[in-house]
N, C-alpha and C positions, 0 to 999 in steps of 0.2 A: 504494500500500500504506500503510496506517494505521500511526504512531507509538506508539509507547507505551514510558511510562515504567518503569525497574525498579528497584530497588533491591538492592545486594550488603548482602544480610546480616551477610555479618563485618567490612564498612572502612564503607556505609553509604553507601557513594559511588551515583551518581542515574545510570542510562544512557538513555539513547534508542533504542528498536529497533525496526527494521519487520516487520513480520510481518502474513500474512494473518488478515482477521478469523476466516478456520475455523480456522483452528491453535490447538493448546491454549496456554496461555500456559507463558512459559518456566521452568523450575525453574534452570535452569543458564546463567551466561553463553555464548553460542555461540562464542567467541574464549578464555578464559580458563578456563570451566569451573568461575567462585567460583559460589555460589548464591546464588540471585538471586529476587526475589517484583516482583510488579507491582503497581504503584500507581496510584490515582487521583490523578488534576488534574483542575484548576478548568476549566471548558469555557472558551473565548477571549473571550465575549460573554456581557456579563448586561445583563435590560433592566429600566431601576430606570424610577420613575414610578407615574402610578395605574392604568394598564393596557392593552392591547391589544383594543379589541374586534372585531366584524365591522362595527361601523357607523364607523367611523374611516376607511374607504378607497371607502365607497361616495358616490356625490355626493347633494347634496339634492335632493329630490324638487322637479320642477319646475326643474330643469337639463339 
């Protein structure tokens, strides 16, 4: 089950919670019931450089 970030509104404090990706996201902490919005984060991987092509993994011709 996927992570995701929330945020309490009134103290601002950041939780962690699981939930299925069909579930709607949470309005309300599920344990305390402060309200709560969901946030984005940074994905875990960025790829810096001049780029990725399709010819980077194929071999030269005549190999």
């Amino acid at each position: 089950m996927p992570t995701y970030l929330y945020k309490n509104l009134e103290t601002g404090e950041i939780y962690e919670l699981q939930q299925s990706m069909r579930d709607e996201p949470y309005t309300t902490h599920p344990e305390s019931g402060a309200p709560v919005k969901r946030v984005l984060a940074r994905p875990g991987i960025a790829f810096k450089g001049s780029g990725f092509y399709v010819t980077d993994s194929r071999p030269k011709s005549g190999e």
